[in-house]
N, C-alpha and C positions, 0 to 999 in steps of 0.2 A: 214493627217490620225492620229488617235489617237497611242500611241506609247502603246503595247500589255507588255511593260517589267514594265514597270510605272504603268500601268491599268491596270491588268490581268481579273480580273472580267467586268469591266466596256466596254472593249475593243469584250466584247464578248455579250452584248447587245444591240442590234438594234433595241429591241421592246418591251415592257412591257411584253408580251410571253414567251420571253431569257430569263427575267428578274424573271418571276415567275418559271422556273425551276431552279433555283438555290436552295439550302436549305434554310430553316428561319436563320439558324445560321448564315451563311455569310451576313444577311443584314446588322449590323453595321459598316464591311472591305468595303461594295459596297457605302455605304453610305461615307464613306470615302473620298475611289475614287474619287465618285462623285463632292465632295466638292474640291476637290485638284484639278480636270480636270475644275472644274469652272473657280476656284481661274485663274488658267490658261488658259480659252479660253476666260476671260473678261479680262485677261491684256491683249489680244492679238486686240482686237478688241473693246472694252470700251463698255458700255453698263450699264443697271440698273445691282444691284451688291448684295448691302447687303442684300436685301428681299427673293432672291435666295438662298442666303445661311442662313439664316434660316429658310425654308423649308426643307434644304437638305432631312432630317429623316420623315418629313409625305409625301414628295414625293413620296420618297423611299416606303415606306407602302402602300401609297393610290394603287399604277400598283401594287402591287406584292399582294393584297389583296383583291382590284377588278378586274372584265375582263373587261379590258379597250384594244379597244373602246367601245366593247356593252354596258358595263356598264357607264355613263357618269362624266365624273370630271368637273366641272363650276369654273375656274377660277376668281377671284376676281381684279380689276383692272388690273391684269397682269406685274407687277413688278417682280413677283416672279416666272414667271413660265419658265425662263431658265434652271432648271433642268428637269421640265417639257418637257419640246423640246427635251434636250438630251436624256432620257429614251423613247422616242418616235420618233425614226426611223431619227434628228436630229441632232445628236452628231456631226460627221464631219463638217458642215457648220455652227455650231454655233458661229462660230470666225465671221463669215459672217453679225452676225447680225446688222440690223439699215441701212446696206448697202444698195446701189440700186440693185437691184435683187437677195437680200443675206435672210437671215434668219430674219424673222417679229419677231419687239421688245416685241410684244402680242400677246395673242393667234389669231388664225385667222383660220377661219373654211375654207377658199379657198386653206389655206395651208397642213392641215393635218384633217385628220379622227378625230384624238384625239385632237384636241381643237374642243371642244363641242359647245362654243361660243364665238363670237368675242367679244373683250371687253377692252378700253382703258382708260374706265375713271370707276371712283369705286361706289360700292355700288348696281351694278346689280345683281351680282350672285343667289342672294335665289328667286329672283323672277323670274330669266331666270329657273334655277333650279325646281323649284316650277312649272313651265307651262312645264317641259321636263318628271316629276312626274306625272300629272296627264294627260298628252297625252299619255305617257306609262301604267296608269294604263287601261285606255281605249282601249288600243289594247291589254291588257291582257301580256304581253312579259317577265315578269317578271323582266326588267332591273333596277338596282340601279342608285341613284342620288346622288352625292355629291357635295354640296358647299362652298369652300373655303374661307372667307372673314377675313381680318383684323380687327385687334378692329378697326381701324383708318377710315377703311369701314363703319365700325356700327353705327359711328355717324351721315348717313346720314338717311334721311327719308324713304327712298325709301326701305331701311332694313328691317324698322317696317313696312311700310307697307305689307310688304313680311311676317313677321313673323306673323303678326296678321292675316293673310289671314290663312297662313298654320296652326295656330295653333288653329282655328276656324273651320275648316272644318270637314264635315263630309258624308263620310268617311272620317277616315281619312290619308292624302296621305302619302306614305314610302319616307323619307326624310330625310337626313343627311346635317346638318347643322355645316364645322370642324368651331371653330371661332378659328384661329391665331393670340395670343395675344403678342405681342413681344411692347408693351407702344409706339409705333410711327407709322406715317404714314413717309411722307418725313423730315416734321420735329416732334418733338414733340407731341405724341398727346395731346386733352384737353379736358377739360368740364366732367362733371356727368360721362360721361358712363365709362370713362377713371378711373376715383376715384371708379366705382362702381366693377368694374372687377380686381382692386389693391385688393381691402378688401376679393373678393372669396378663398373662400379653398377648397380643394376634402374629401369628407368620401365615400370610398371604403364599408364601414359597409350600410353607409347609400342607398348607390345604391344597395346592394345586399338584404338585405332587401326591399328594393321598386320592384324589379322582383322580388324576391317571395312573395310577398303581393301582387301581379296583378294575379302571377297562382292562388294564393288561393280563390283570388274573385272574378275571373272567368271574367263576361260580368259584360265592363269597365260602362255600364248607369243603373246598378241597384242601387237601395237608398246607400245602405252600399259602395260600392264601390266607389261612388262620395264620402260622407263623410270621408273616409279615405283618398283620394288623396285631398280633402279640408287638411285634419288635416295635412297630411304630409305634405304639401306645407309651412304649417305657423311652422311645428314641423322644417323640412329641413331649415330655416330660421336662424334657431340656429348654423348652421352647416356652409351652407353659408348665409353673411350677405346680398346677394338679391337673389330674387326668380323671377327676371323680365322674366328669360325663362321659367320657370315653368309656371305662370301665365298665359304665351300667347301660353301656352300647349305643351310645347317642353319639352322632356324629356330630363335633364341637364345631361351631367356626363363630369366629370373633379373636378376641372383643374391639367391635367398629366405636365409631360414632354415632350417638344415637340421636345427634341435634343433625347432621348432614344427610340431608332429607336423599341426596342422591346415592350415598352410599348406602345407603338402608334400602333403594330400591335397586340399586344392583344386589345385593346379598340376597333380596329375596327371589331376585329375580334367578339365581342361582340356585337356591334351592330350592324353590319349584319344581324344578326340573329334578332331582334327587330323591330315590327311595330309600323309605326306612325312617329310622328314627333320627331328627337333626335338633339340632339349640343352635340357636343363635343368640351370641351374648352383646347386646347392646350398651355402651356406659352413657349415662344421660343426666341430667342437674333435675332434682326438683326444684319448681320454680323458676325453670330457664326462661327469660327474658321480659321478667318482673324484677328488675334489682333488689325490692325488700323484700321477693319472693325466697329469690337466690339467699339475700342476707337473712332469712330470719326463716328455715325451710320448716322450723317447727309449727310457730306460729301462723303462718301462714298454710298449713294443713288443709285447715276448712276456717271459713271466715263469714263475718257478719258484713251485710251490705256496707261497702265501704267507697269513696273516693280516687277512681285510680292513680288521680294526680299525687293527692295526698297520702295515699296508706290507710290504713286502718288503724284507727284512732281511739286511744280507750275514750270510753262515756266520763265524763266528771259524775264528780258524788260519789257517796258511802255507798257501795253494792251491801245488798241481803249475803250473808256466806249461805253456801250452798249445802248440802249435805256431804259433797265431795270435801270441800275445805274442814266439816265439822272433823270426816276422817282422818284428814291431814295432819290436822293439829292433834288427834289425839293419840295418833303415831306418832306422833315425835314426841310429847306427852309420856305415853306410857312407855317408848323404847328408854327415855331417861330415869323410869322408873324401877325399868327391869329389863335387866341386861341380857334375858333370855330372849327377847322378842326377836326375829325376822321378819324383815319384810317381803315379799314377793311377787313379783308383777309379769305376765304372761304381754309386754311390750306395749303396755300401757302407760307409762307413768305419768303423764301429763292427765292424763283423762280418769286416772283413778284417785289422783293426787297424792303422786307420790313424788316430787319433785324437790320438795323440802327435807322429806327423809333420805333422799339417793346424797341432799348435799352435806345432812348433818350426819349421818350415819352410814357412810361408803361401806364399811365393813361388812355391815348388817344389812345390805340390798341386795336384793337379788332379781334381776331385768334378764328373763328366759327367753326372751324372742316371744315368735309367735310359736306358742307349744303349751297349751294350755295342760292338756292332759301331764306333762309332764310334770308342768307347776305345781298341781295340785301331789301329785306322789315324790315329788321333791321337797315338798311341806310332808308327807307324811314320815318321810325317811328324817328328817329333819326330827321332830317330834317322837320318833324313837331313839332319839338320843339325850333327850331332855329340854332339849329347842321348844320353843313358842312361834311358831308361826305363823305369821297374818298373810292368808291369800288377798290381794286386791284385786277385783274382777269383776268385769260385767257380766250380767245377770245372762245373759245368752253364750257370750262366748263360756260360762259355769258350762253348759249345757255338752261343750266338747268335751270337758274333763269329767263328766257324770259316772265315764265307767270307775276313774279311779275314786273319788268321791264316794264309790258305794262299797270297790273293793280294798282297796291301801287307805282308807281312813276310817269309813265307817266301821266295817265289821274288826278290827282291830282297836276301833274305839280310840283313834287318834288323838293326842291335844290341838288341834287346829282349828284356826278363827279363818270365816270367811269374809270377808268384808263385800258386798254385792252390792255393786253401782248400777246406777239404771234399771232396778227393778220396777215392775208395773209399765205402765204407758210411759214411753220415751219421747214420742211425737216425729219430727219431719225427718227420720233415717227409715221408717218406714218399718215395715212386718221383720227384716232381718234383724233389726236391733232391739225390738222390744222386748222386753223382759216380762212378756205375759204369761209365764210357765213357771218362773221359780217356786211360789208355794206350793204349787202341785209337785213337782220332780223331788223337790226334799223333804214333805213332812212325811211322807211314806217311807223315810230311812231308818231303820231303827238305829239308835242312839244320837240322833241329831238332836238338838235344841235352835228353834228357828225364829227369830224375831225380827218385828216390822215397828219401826217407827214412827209416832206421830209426829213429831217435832225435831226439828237439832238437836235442845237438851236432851231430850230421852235417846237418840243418836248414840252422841257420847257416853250416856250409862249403859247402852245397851252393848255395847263395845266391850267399855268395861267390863261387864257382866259373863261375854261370851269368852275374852280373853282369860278371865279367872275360874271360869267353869275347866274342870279337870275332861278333857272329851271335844268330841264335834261340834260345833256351833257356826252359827249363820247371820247375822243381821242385813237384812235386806234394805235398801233402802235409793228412793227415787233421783231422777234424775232432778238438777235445778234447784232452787231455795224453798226452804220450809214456809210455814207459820209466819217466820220473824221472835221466834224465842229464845229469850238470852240462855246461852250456851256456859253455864256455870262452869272454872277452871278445875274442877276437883275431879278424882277418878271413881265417883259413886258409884257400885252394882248396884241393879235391882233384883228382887227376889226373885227366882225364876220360878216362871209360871203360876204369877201373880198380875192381875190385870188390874184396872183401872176402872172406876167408875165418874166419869167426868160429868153425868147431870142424872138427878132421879126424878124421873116424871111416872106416868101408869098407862096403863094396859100394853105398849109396845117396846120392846128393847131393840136397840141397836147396837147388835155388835160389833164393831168396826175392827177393820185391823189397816197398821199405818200410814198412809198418806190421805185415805178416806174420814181420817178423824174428825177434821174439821167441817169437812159438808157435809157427816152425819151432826156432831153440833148445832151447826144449823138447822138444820131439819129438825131435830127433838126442839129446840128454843119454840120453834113455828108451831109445833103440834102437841108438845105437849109430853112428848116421849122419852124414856130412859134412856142415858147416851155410854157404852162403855166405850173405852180404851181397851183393847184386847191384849196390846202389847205383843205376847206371845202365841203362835201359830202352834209350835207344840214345844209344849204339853199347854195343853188348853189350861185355864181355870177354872178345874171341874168344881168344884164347890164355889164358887161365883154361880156360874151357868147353872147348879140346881138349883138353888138362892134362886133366882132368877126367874127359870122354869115353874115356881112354887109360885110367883106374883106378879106372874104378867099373863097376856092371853096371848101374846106371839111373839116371834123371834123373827129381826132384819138381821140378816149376815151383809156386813159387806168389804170389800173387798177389793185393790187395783192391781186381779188375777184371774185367770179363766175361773166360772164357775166350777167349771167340770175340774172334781178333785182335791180343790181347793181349798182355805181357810173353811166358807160355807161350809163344805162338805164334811167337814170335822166336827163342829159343831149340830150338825145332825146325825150322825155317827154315833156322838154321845149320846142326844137324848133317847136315838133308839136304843142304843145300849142300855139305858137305863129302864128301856120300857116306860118310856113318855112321851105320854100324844100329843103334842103343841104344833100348831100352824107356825111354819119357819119359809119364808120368805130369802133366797137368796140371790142377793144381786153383787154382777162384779162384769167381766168384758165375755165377751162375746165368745162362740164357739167359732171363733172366724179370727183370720188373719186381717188385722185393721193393717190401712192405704196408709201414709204419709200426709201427716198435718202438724198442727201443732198441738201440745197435750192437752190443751183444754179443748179443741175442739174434740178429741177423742175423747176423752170422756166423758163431755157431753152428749156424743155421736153412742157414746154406752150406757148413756144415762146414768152415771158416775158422779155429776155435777150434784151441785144440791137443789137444784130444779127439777132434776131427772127422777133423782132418790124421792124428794117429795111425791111427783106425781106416782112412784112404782107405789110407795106406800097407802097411798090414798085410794090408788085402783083397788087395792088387795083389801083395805080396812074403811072404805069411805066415809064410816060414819066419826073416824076422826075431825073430818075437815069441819067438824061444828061443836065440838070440845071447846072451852074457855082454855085461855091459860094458865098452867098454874105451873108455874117453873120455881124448881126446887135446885137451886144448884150443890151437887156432892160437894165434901170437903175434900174427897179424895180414894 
């Protein structure tokens, strides 16, 4: 419970209701609070951090200045909306967050009235926003719409699309556009829009004269009244050096303060009252009033339970490398081996690990913002010119560049490597991040080559592998640290579409494909069962698999991917293709969007673990569980 001597305002809101009967005066003391109860329920439970707290002061504003819920707030990726939660009936369990059955890292409409919509990845808001606008205007209700988006947001397409819609139509819809410009996403942001938003300034003259230039000439499509908002546009140009909101009909005002809780609530309070399409440009620090926050805005993104006296303190000891680090290194690896390679990251770099190659090879980086699709046909164009392009990408945000994937690389038979972080179960970011779809979305592409990983080492050959294959390729591979297998320095390929036999036992095979390798290992050890290493997703190893089919009496598929589609589903594809009738068994996640935990409980929660795999096995083949052992291990 929140402690009432420490919090005296704060401790006495449990709804945006509380919150707007307080006076306006006390909003900068509450705003405080707030930030101070942060600081302290994210050291308590770790979580996204710095984006939170530079919100603190438009949060604070937005509930005490709209009636939320009726009125709707559209959150923007959802990094930032842990204050959010707390002024909305949250506060207590916010320590909980990321947890399994604790408080959702995003907004999430199953969970509360006030998250308007779910949202995990960025650059929805004005068009969710924008359809919530004109369904309301429809039923007459008179409710407001606000949407929240980061500059680091703005750089995706999916923005302008939004804004050009909204600021074309006609009628036209009541719409609050905040843009919170704090210069970063998770790392740095970049490109034009970034430099365009640096050069903006506010004139308070100049907005106060544009309403009263709009009362004076009354209905906004007579001759004179277009011509002055022409003239103003290109006269406002002097004022701010761009006019790109203006243009697509948004009426700009800014750029305030976005830490001065009182000026955020006069600006809204102004255009409340205002029809049509408006932005408000707010400038704001992430990590405002955490000094390491401030100093270190990367790091401090999202964080592990920390100390707020102290900071966040790396662990002592040798860490396991992750499979993000194994790709780190062998980008920089193979880029000194061949000078064709680019790198490309859709504004990930820290989280893809590409941090080492942005500093050894500037040249050869390439950091697109948030524009995923673009990324991917930026590699394809690249690669029609003799370039080697490695996309770095998580397995879901893959999922936005899918169309270009199928059309500018695949069917063109591109040379591009995909590097795919966080495939399978992610764990505590919950159903938006997990990467439970990759094997399905791409082994149905023709000309792809898609491989899954058991270990680090095979990590790096499979790298290898996909980067010296002439065409499309994939390597999939999980979030966090393998195995523990030494990660050999050389650039090995493996054969493609050649798998692995890692134990031979009788009557049951298990086919595995990469991060399930090891708890099907264990399971064949216990019972007695044939264990492969599948390696690759496609092209299968079809002469393995009829080998296979020829001496065993069933087939386990499994898998950390929906079953529906998936690896499994290829494998029985085959044998019916082949017109072979074998019992096949396939286990992998669920037909369901899994809640936020941590990956082992999810895959426990899937039966994934090797407790779970045993028990599906045993259901399916019982009279295993009274087999002796006779473990046979392959040589290979």
């Amino acid at each position: 419970m929140i402690d009432s001597t420490r919090y005296p305002r704060l401790s006495r809101i449990d709804s945006p209701a509380q919150l707007r009967a307080f006076d306006e005066a006390e909003l900068p003391a509450i705003a405080d609070e707030l930030r101070a109860y942060l600081i302290e329920s994210v050291g308590r439970s770790g979580g996204h951090f710095g984006a939170g707290l530079g919100v603190i002061e438009l949060t604070t504003a937005l509930h005490y200045l709209y009636d939320t819920p009726d009125d709707r707030i559209v959150w923007d990726v959802g990094h930032q909306c842990y204050p959010h939660k707390i002024l909305t009936g949250r506060r207590d369990g916010i320590h909980t967050v990321k947890q399994k059955d604790g408080v959702a890292p995003f907004p999430k409409r199953e969970e509360s009235e006030y998250d308007t919509f779910g949202v995990g990845h960025s650059s929805t808001s004005i068009s969710a926003a924008l359809g919530m606008a004109i369904a309301n205007a429809r039923a007459g209700n008179g409710r407001k719409v606000v949407a929240v988006i980061g500059d680091g947001a703005m750089t995706a397409g999916m923005a302008y699309e939004a804004l050009n819609h909204a600021g074309g139509m006609d009628p036209e819809p009541d719409l609050l556009v905040v843009l919170n410009d704090n210069r970063m996403s998770i790392s740095e942001n970049v490109g034009g829009m970034t430099r365009m938003l640096g050069r903006m300034t506010g004139s308070k003259t100049l907005n106060a004269l544009r309403e009263g230039g709009k009362k004076l000439l009354g209905d906004k499509n007579n001759p004179t009244a277009k011509f002055v908002r022409r003239w103003e546009e290109h006269w406002k140009g002097m004022f701010v050096p761009s006019t790109l909101f203006e243009e697509m009909g948004f009426h700009y005002t800014g750029p305030i303060d976005g830490h001065d809780v009182r000026a955020v609530a006069a600006a809204l309070k102004t255009l409340k009252t205002l029809k049509g399409p408006q932005l408000l440009h707010v400038i704001t620090t992430k990590g405002k009033g955490y000094e390491r926050a401030e100093g270190d805005q990367i790091g401090y993104h999202a964080v592990s339970p920390f100390d707020p006296v102290q900071g966040v303190i790396a662990k002592p000891g040798k860490k396991k490398p992750t499979y993000t680090d194994v790709f780190s290194d062998w980008l920089c690896d193979m880029a000194a081996a061949d000078d064709t390679l680019l790198g490309i990251t859709p504004a990930m770099r820290e989280g893809s690990g590409l941090v080492r190659f942005s500093r050894e090879y500037p040249g050869r980086y390439f950091d697109v913002a948030i524009a995923e699709q673009h990324a991917v046909t930026l590699a394809a164009g690249m690669a029609c010119e003799g370039a080697k392009p490695v996309v770095a990408i998580y397995s879901t945000f893959l999922q936005r560049g899918y169309d270009q994937l199928v059309h500018d690389v695949a069917i063109q038979n591109l040379d591009v490597l995909f590097a795919i972080d966080r495939g399978g179960v992610v764990g505590p970011d919950g159903a938006t991040h997990a990467g439970n779809l990759d094997l399905s979305y791409l082994r149905c592409v023709p000309n792809m080559v898609v491989m899954a990983p058991a270990d680090e080492d095979e990590c790096r050959r499979m790298l290898s592998t996909g980067f010296r294959h002439a065409g499309p390729a994939a390597v999939r591979y999980p979030r966090g640290a393998g195995p523990g297998i030494a990660v050999q320095p050389t650039l090995d390929t493996l054969p493609i579409g050649e798998a692995e036999v890692r134990r031979r036992g009788s009557r049951i095979a298990l086919l595995a494909f990469g991060a399930i390798v090891p708890a099907a290992e264990q399971v064949g050890e216990k019972l007695d069962l044939t264990v492969v290493n599948m390696r690759f997703v496609k092209p299968l190893d079809r002469a393995l698999i009829l080998q296979l089919a020829a001496t065993h009496d069933g087939f386990v598929t499994l898998e950390d991917n929906v079953v529906m589609g998936g690896a499994g589903s290829a494998i029985a594809e085959l044998l019916h293709a082949e017109n072979i009738v074998l019992p096949i068994q396939q286990l992998g996640l669920p037909d369901a969007f899994q809640h936020h935990a941590s990956r082992e409980d999810l895959l426990a929660e899937a039966g994934l673990d090797a407790a779970g795999i045993q028990r599906a096995v045993l259901a399916r083949w019982p009279e295993l569980a009274v087999q002796p052992s006779r473990a046979v291990i392959a040589a290979g």
